[in-house]
Structures are given as structure tokens and as C-alpha cells.
ROSE-4610 file (N, C-alpha, C; in Angstrom, 1 decimal, always signed):
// ROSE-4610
residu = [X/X/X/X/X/X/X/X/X/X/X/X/X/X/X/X/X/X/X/X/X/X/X/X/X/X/X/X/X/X/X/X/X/X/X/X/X/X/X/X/X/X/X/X/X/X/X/X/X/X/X/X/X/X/X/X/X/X/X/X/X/X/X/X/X/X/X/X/X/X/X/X/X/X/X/X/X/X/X/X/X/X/X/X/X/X/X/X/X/X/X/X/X/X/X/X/X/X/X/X/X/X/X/X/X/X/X/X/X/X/X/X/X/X/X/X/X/X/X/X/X/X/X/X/X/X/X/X/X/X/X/X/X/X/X/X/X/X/X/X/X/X/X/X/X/X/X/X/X/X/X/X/X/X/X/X/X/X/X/X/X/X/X/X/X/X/X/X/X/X/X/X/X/X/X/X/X/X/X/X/X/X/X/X/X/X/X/X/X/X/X/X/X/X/X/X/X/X/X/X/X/X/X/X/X/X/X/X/X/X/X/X/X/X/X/X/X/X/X/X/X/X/X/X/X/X/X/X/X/X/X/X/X/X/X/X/X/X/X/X/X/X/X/X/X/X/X/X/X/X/X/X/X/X/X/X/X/X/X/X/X/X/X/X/X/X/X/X/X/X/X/X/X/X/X/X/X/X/X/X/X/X/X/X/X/X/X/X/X/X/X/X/X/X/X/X/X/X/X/X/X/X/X/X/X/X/X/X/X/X/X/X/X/X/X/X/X/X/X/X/X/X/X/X/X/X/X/X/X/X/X/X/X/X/X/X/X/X/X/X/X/X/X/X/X/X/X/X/X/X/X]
num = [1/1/1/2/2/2/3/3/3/4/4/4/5/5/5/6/6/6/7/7/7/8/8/8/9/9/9/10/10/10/11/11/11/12/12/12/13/13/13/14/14/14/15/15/15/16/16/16/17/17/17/18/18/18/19/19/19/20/20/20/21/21/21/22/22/22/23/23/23/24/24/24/25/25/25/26/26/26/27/27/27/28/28/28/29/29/29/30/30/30/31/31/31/32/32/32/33/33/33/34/34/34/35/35/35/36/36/36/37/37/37/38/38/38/39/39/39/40/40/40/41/41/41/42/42/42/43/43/43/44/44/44/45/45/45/46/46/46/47/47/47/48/48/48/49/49/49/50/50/50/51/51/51/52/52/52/53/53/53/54/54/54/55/55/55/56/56/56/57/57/57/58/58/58/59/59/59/60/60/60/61/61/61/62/62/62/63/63/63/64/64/64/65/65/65/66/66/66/67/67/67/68/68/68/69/69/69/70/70/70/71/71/71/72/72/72/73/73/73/74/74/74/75/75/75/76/76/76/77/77/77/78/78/78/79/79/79/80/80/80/81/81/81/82/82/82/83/83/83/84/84/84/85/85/85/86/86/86/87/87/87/88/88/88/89/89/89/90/90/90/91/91/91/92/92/92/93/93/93/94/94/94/95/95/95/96/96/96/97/97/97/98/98/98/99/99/99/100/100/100/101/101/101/102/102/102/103/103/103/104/104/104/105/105/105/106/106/106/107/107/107/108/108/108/109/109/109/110/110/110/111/111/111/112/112/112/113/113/113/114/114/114/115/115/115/116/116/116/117/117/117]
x = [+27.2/+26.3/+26.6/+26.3/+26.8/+25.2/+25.6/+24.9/+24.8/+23.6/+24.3/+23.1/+24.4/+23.8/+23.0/+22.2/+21.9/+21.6/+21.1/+21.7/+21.6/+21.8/+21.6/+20.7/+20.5/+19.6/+20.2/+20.7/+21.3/+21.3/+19.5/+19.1/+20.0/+19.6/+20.1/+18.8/+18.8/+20.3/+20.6/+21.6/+22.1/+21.4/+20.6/+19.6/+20.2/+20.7/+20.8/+19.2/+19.5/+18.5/+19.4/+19.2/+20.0/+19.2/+19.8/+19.6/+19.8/+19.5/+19.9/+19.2/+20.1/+19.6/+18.2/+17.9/+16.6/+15.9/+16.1/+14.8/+15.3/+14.8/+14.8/+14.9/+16.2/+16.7/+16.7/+16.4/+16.4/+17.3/+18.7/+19.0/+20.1/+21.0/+21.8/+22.9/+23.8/+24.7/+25.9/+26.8/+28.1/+29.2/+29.1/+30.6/+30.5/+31.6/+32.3/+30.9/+30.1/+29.5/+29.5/+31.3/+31.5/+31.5/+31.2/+32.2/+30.4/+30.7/+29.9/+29.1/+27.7/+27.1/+27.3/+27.3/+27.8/+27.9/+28.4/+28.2/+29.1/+28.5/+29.5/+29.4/+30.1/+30.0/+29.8/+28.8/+27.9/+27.8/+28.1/+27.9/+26.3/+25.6/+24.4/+24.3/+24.3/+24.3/+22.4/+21.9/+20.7/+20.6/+20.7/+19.8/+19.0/+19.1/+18.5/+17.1/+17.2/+16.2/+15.3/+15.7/+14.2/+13.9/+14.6/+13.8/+13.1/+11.9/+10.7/+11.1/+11.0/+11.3/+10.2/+10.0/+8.8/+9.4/+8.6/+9.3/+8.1/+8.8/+7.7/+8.3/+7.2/+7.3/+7.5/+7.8/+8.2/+8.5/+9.3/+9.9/+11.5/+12.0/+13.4/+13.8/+15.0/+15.7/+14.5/+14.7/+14.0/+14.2/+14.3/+14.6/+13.4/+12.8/+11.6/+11.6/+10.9/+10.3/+8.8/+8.5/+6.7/+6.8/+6.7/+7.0/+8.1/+8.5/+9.6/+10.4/+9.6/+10.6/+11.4/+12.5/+12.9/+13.2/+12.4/+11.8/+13.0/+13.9/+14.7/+14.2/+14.1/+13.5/+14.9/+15.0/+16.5/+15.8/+17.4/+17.3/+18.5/+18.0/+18.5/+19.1/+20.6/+21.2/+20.3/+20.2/+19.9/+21.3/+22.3/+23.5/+24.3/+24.5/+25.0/+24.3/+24.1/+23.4/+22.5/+21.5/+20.6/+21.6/+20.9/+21.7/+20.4/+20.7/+20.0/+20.6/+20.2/+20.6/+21.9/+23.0/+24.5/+25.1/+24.7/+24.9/+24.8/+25.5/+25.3/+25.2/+23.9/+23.1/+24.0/+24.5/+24.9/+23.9/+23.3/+21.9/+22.1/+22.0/+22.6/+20.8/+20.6/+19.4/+19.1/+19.7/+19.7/+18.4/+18.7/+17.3/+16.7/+16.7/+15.8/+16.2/+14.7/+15.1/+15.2/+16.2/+16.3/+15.2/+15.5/+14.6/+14.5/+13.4/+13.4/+12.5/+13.1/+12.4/+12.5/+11.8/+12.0/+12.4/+12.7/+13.4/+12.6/+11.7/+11.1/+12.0/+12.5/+13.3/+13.2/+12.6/+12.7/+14.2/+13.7/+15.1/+16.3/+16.0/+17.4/+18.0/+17.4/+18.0/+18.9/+18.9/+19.7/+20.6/+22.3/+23.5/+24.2/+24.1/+25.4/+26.6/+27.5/+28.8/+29.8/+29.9/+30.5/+31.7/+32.1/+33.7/+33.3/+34.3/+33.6/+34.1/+33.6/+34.0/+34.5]
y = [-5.8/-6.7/-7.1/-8.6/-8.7/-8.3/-8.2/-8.1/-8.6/-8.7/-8.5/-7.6/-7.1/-5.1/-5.9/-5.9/-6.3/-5.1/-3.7/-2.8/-1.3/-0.3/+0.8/+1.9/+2.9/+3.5/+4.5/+5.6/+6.3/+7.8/+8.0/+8.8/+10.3/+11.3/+11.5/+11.3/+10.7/+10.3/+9.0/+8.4/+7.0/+5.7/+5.4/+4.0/+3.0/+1.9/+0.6/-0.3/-0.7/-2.5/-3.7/-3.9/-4.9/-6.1/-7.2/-8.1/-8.5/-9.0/-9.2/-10.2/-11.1/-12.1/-12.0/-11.0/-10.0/-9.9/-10.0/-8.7/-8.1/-7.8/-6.8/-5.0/-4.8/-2.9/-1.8/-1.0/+0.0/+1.2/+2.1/+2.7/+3.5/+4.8/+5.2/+4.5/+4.5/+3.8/+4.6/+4.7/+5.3/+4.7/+4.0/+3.3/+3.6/+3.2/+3.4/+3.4/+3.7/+3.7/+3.0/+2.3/+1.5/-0.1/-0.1/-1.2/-2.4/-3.7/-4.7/-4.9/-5.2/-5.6/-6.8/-7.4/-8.3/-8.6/-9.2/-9.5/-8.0/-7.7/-6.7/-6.7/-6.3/-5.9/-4.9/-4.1/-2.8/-2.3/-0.7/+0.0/+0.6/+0.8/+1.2/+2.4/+3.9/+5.2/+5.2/+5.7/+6.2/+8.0/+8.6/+10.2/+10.3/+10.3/+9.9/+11.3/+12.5/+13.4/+13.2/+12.0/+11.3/+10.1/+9.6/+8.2/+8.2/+7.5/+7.0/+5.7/+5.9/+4.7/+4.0/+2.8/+2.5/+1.1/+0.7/-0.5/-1.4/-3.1/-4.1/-4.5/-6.3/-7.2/-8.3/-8.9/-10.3/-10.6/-10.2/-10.2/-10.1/-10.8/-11.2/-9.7/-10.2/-9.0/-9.3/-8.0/-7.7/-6.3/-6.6/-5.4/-5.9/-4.1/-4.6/-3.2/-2.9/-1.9/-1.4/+0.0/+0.1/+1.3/+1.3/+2.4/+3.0/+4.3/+4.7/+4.7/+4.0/+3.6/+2.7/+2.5/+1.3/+1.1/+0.3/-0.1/-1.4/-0.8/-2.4/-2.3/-3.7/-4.3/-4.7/-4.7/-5.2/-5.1/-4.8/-4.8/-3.6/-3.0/-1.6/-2.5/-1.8/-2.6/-1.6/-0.7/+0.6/+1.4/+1.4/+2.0/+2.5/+1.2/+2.0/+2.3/+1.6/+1.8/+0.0/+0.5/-1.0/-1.7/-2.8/-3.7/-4.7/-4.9/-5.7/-7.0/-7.8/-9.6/-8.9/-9.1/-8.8/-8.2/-6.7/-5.8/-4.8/-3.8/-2.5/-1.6/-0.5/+0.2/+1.9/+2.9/+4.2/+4.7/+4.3/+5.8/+6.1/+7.3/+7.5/+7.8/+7.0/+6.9/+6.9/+8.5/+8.9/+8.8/+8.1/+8.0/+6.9/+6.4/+5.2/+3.4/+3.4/+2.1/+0.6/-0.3/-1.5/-2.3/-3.2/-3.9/-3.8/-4.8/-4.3/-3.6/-2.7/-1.5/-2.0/-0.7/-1.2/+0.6/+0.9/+2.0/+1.9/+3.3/+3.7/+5.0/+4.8/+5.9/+6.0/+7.1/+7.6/+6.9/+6.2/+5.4/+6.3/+7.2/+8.4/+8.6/+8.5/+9.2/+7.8/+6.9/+5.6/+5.3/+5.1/+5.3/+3.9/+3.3/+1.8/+2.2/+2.0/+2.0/+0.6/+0.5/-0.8/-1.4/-2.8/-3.0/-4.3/-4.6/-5.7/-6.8/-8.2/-9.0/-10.5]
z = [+4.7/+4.2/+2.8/+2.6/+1.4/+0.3/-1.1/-1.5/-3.1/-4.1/-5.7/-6.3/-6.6/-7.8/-9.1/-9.3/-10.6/-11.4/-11.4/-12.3/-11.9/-12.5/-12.0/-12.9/-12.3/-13.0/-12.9/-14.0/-14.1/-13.3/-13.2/-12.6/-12.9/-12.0/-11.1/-10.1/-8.5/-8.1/-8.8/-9.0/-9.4/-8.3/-8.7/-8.0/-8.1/-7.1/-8.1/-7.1/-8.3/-8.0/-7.2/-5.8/-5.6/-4.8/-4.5/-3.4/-2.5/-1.9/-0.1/+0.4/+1.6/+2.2/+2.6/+2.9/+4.0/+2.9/+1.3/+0.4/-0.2/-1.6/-2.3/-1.7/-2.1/-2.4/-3.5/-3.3/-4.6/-3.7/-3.9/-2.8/-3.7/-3.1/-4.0/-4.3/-5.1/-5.6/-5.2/-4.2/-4.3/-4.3/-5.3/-6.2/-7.4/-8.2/-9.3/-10.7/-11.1/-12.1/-13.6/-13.5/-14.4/-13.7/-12.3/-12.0/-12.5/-12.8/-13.5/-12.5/-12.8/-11.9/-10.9/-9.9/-9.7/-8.0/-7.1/-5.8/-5.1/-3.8/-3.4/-2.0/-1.5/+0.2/+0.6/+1.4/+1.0/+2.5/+3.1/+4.2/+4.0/+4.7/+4.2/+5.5/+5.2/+5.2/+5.3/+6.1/+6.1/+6.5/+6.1/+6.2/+7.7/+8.8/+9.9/+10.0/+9.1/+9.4/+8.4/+7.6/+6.6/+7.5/+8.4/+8.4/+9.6/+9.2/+10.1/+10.9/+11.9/+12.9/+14.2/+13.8/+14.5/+15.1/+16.2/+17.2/+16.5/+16.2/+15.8/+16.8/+16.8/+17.8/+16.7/+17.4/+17.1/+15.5/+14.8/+13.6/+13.4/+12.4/+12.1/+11.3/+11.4/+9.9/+8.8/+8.2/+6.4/+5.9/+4.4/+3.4/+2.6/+2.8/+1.8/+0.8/-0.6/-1.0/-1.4/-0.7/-0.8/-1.5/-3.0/-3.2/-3.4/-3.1/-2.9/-2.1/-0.6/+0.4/+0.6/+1.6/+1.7/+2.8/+3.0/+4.4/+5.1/+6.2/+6.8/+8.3/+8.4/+9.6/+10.4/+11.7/+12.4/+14.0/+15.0/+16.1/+16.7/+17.3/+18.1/+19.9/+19.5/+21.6/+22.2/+21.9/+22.7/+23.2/+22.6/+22.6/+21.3/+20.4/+19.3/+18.1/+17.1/+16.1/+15.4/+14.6/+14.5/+13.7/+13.6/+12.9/+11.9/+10.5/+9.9/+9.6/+10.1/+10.4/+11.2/+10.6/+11.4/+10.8/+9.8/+8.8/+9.6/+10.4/+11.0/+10.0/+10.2/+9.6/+10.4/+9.5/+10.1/+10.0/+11.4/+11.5/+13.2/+13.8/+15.1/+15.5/+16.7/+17.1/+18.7/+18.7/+20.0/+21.1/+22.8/+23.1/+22.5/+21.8/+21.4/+22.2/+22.8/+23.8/+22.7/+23.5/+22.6/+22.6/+21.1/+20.7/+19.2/+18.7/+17.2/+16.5/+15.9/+15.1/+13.4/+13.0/+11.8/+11.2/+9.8/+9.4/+8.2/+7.8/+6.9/+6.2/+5.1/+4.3/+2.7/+2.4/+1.1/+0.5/-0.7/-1.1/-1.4/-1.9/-2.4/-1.3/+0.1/+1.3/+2.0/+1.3/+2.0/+0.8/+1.5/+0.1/+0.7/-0.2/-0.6/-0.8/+0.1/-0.5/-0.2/-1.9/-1.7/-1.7/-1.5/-1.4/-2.7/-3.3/-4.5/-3.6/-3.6/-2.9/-3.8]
């Protein structure tokens, strides 16, 4: 997914602040710490034994934050893994029938890693 970093928080863990077609992110940072804020191309890692998964109806992709969470909205084949807009999400969601869900996760437990683009 593409994205732009607008900054990071040193933390520990290292947060950045980013954007997305879908909505505002807050999420770990696992790239370079020096590299400039700026546009990037990003795998998005979720923690699968933090995240809360619940089936919506009739809604599009979205990245949202409530709190400390960060909430992405998508669509499950019912085979491999969800997808937000046309961004594949690594979370293994065994048993879970298709359709669209949405993914509730403690922000530290979801990690960006990016490609610069």
C-alpha cells in the first residue's frame, strides 16, 4: 500500500504518523529511522493474537484511529489473507468465512515495513 510518513515518534516502540488512501495511521515503524519523511510503499504485519475481528456489512476499504487502536476495514476471500482496498494485510485468519470484516489492533501490535517509492 502506498503511503506518506509524515513523522515519527521515537518512542519506544517507534510510531509513525502516516496517510493512506483509506485514513489516517499511527503504527510501528520498521524502516531506517533516518530515512525522511516522505511517500513510501508499506507491508502491513498485524500481531493476529491482538487483533479483534468482526464481520461489517456493506462498507468499503478504511483505516481509521480510536484511541490506541487501529482499526482497518477490508474484505476476507475466505482463503488467503484480507485485503485493504488492494493492499494485502499479513494476518492468517484461519476458519474465518468470506466477506468484509473489519480488524481492531492495539497500534504497537501492527508494523509498516516499507520500500521508499
Amino acid at each position: 500500500m502506498r503511503i506518506h510518513r509524515d513523522r515519527l515518534d521515537p518512542g519506544p516502540p517507534v510510531l509513525a504518523e502516516v496517510r493512506t488512501a483509506y485514513g489516517p495511521a499511527v503504527a510501528r515503524w520498521r524502516g531506517d529511522l533516518a530515512d525522511a519523511p516522505g511517500r513510501y510503499r508499506v507491508e502491513w504485519t498485524i500481531d493476529e493474537e491482538r487483533a479483534a475481528v468482526r464481520t461489517v456489512s456493506g462498507v468499503g476499504p478504511g483505516i481509521r484511529c480510536e484511541g490506541q487502536l487501529l482499526v482497518l476495514r477490508g474484505e476476507f476471500d475466505g482463503e488467503a489473507v484480507p485485503r485493504v482496498g488492494g493492499a494485502i494485510v499479513l494476518l492468517d485468519l484461519p476458519g474465518r468465512p468470506p466477506g468484509p470484516l473489519e480488524l481492531a489492533v492495539p497500534r504497537e501490535h501492527v508494523e509498516l515495513y516499507p520500500c521508499r517509492t
